[in-house]
C-alpha positions in Angstrom: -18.2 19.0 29.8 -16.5 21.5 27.2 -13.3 19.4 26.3 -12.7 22.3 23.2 -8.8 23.7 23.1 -7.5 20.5 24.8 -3.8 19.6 26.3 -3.6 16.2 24.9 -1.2 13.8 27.1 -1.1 10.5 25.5 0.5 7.4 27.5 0.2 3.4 26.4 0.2 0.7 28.9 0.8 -2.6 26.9 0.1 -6.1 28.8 1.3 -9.6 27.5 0.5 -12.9 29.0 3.4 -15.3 28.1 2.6 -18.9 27.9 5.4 -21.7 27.6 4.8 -21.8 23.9 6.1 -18.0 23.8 2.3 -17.0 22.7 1.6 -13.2 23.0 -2.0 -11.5 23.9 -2.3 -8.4 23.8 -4.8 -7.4 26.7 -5.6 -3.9 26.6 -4.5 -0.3 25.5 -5.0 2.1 28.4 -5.1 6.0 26.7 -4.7 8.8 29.0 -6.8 11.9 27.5 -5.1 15.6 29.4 -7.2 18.3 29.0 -7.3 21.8 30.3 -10.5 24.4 30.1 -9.4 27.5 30.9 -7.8 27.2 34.6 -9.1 23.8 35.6 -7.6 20.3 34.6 -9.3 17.3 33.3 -9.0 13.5 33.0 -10.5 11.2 31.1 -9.2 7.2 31.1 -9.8 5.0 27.9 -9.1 1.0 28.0 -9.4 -0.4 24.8 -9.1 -4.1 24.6 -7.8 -5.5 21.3 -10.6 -8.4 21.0 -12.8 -5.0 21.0 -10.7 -3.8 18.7 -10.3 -6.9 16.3 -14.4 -7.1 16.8 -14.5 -3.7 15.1 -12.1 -4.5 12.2 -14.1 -7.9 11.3 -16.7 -5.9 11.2 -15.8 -3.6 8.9 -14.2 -6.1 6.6 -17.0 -8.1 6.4 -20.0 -5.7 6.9 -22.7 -7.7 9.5 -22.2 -8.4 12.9 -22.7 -12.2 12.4 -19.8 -12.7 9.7 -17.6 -10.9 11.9 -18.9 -13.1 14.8 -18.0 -16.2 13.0 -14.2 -14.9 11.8 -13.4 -13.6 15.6 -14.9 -17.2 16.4 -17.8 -16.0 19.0 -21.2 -15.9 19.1 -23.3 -13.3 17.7 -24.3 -12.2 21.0 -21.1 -11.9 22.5 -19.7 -9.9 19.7 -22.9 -7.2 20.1 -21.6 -6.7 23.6 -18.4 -6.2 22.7 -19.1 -3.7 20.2 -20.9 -2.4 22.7 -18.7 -1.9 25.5 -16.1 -0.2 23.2 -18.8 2.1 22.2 -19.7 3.2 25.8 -16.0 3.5 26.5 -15.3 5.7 24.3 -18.8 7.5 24.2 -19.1 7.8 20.4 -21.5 5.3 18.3 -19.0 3.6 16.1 -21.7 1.3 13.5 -24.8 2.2 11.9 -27.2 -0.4 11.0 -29.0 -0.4 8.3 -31.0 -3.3 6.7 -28.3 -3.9 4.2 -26.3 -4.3 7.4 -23.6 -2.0 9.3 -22.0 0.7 8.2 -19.1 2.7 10.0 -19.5 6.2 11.2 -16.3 8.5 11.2 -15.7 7.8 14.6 -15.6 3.8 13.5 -13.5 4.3 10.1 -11.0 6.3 12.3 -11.0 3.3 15.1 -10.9 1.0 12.1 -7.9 2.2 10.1 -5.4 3.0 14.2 -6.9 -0.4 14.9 -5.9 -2.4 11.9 -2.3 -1.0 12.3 -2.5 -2.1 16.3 -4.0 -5.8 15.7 -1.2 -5.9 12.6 1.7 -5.2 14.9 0.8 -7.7 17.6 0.9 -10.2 14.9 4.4 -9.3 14.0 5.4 -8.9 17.2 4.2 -12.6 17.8 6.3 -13.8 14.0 9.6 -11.9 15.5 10.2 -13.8 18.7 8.9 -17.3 17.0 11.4 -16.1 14.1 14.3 -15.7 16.7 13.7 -18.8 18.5 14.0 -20.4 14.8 10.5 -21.5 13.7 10.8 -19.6 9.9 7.3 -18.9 9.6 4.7 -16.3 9.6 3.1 -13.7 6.8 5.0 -10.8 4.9 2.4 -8.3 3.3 3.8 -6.5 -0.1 2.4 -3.0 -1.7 3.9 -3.9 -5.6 3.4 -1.8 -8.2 2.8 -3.8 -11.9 6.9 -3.4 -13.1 8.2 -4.7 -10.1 6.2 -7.4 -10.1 7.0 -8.5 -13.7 10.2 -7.3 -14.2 11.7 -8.1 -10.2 9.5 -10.4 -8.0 9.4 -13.8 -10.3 13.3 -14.4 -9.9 13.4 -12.6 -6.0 10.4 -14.7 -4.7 11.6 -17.9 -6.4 14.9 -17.4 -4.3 12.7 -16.5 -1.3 10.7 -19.2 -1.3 13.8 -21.5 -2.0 15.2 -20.4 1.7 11.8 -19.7 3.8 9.1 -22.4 2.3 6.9 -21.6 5.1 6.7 -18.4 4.8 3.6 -16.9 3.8 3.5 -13.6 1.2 0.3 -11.2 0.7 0.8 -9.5 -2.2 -1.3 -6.8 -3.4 -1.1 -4.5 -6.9 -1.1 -0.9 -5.6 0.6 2.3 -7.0 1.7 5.5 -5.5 -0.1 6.9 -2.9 -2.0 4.4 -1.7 1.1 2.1 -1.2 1.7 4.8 1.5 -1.1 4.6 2.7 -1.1 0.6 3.1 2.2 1.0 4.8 0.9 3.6 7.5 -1.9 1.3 8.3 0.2 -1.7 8.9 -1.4 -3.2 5.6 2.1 -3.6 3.6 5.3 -4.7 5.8 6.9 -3.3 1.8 6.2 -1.3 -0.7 7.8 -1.9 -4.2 7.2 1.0 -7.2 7.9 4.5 -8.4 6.9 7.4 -6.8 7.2 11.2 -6.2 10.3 12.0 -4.4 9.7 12.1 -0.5 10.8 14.8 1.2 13.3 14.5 3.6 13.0 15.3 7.3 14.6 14.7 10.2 12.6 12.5 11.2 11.6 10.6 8.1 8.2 8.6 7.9 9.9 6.2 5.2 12.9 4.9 4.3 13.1 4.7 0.7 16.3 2.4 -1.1 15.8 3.1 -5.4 16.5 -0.4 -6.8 16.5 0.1 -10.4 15.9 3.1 -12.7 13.5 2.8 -15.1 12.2 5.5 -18.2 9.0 6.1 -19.9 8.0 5.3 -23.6 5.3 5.6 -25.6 3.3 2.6 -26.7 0.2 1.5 -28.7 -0.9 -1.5 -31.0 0.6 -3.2 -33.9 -0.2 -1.7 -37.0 -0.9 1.6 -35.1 -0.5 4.3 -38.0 1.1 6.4 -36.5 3.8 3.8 -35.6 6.8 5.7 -37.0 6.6 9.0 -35.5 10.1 10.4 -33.9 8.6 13.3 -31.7 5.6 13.7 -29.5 4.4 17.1 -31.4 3.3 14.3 -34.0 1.0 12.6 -31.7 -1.2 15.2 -30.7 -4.2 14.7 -32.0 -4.2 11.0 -30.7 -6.2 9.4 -28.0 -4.2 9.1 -25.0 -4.8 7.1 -22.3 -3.5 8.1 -18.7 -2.5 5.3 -16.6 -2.6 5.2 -13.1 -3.9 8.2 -10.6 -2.8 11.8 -11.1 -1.5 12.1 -7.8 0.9 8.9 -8.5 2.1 7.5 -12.0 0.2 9.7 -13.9 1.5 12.3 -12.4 4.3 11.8 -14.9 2.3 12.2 -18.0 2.2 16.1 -18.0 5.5 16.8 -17.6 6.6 14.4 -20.6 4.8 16.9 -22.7 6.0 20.4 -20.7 9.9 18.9 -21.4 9.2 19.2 -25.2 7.4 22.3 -24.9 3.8 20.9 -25.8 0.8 21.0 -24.1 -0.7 18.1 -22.9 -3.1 16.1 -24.3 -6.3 15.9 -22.2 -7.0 12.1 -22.0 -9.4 10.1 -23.0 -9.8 7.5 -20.8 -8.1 7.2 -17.0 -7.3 3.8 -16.1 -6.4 2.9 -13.0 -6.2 -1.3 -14.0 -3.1 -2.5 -15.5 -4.7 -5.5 -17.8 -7.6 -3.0 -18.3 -4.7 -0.4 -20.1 -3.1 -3.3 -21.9 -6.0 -4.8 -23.4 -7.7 -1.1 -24.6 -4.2 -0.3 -26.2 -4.5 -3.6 -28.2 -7.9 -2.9 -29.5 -8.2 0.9 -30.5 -5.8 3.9 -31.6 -5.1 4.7 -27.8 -1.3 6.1 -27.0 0.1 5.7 -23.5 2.9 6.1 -21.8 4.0 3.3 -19.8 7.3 1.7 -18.3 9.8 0.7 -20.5 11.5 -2.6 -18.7 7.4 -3.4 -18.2 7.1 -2.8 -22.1 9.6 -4.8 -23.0 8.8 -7.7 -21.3 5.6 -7.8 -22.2 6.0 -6.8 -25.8 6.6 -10.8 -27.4 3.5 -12.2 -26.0 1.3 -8.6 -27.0 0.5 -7.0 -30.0 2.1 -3.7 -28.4 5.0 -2.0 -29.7 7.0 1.0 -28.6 7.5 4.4 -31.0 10.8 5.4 -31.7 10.7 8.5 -29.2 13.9 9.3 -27.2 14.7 11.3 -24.3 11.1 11.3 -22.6 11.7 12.6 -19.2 10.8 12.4 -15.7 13.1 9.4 -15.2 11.2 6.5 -13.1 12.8 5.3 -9.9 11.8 2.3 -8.9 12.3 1.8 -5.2 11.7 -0.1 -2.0 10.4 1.5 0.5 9.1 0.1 4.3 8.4 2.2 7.7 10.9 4.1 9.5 9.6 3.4 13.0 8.9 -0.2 12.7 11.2 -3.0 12.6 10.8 -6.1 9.9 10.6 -9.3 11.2 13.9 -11.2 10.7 12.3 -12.9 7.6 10.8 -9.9 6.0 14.8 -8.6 6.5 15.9 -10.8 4.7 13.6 -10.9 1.5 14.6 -7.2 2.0 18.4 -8.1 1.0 17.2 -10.9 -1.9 15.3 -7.9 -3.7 18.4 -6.3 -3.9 20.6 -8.8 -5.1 17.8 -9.8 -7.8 17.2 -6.2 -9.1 18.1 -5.2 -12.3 21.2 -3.8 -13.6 21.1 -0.1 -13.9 22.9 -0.6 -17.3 21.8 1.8 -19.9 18.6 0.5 -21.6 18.9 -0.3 -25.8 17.7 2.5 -27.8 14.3 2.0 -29.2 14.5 1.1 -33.0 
């Protein structure tokens, strides 16, 4: 049956079973597909059950039926059917196998990454009511860039943990945009780094608080012989080394150059690995540009230093930013409000001497 120019009509029907112990399963999704060829109407009635749908996730995570078996704690069997059944409900092969083991098709990686975002919130819906009725416990899943995590989350998680010992964190190094990305799948509860500016809508996908500001500087080895230039027109004809993705922190490296009226340096090497960028700095001629209140930090325990180059712009935000349409748990509210007490002053920074 043609189901091409399609009327899409989507409705969820949620069940829970509530046991004493306030215990939540989430039974089934039930997706109403509206279409309409030409002059006729059609239906078509999807029930997805989220043990199908947690089946599906293990195994992608773990890439053979029988490791996924074993985390979902079923038999191998029982976890073929399952796979099964979802398959034939939704008349689309989700898995290939190969003898390496099973590999998603595009219909799977697009029931994976909706799925992990579904099986994600059920487990925070289950935190929020044990959270209200007092137990403090439960996960809170953090996207962190590598300056907030030196420069903000020591002191912040110390207090954290101080107040909400059993509270679990997941924290994961990530950079602009894939700390978006994390956050639309349900992978990140929040998302701590500089980014792009987001544009603003009215009805925005993120909320977005800046902490701290932050600046760009250049910085290479000890001993770098070029170590006293005062303008990036004398740095030229160095290596550079771009760190992070264009789309996200390197983004910022062109511009730097276009504000001085220079053209930029095509790099050398593209690093996408904090230590990795660290450690090449220390051992070659390489030039980067990297965050100053990171930089600073770091610099006793390095052989790095910072050139004497003022008034590198873009500026660097660095900002918190979490889902506009879903609700923290009360825990993951309040680490919310020790991030800001613990971030830094937005004082001016020294100059660089």
């Amino acid at each position: 049956m043609p189901w091409a120019n399609s009327e899409r009509a989507l409705t969820l029907s949620v069940s829970f079973s509530i046991a004493a112990s306030v215990k939540f399963t989430l039974i089934s999704v039930k997706k109403i597909l509206v279409f309409r060829d030409n002059q006729n109407l059609y239906q078509r009635h999807y029930v997805l059950k989220l043990s199908h749908i947690q089946a599906l996730v293990a195994i992608a995570e773990t890439g053979s039926i029988r490791a996924a078996a074993t985390r979902v704690g079923v038999t191998q069997p029982a976890l073929s059917k399952s796979l099964q059944s979802l398959e034939e409900e939704l008349s689309v092969s989700l898995v290939s196998r190969t003898s390496r083991g099973v590999i998603l098709t595009p219909f799977g990686q697009a029931m994976v990454t909706r799925g992990r975002g579904i099986t994600k919130e059920v487990d925070r819906l289950r935190e929020q009511i044990e959270q209200m009725r007092g137990d403090l416990q439960g996960t809170i899943n953090l996207a962190v860039s590598p300056s907030p995590s030196v420069i903000l989350l020591p002191k912040a998680l110390g207090r954290f943990r101080q107040e909400y010992p059993k509270v679990q964190l997941h924290i994961r190094e990530a950079v602009f945009p894939d700390t978006l990305q994390m956050l639309r799948e349900g992978l990140a509860d929040i998302a701590l780094g500089a980014h792009p500016q987001i544009r603003k809508s009215k009805q925005p996908e993120f909320l977005v608080e800046r902490l701290y500001y932050n600046r760009l500087v250049v910085t290479g080895r000890v001993g770098h012989p070029k170590a006293g230039a005062k303008s990036l027109s004398e740095l030229l004809d160095c290596d550079w080394l771009l760190h992070g993705p264009e789309e996200g922190p390197g983004s910022m490296y062109a511009p730097v150059f276009k504000a001085h009226q220079l053209l930029p340096p095509v790099p050398s090497i593209v690093s996408q690995s904090f230590i990795t960028t660290l450690t090449l700095l220390e051992g070659s001629d390489s030039l980067s540009l990297l965050p100053e209140r990171l930089i600073r930090k770091l610099i006793d325990g390095r052989r790095l230093i910072m050139f004497p180059i003022r008034d590198l712009t873009p500026r660097l935000d660095v900002s918190m930013i979490v889902r506009a349409n879903q609700p923290l748990t009360p825990v993951a509210q309040k680490l919310l409000q020790i991030l800001r007490r613990t971030s830094p002053s937005n004082a001016e920074l020294p100059e660089i001497v």
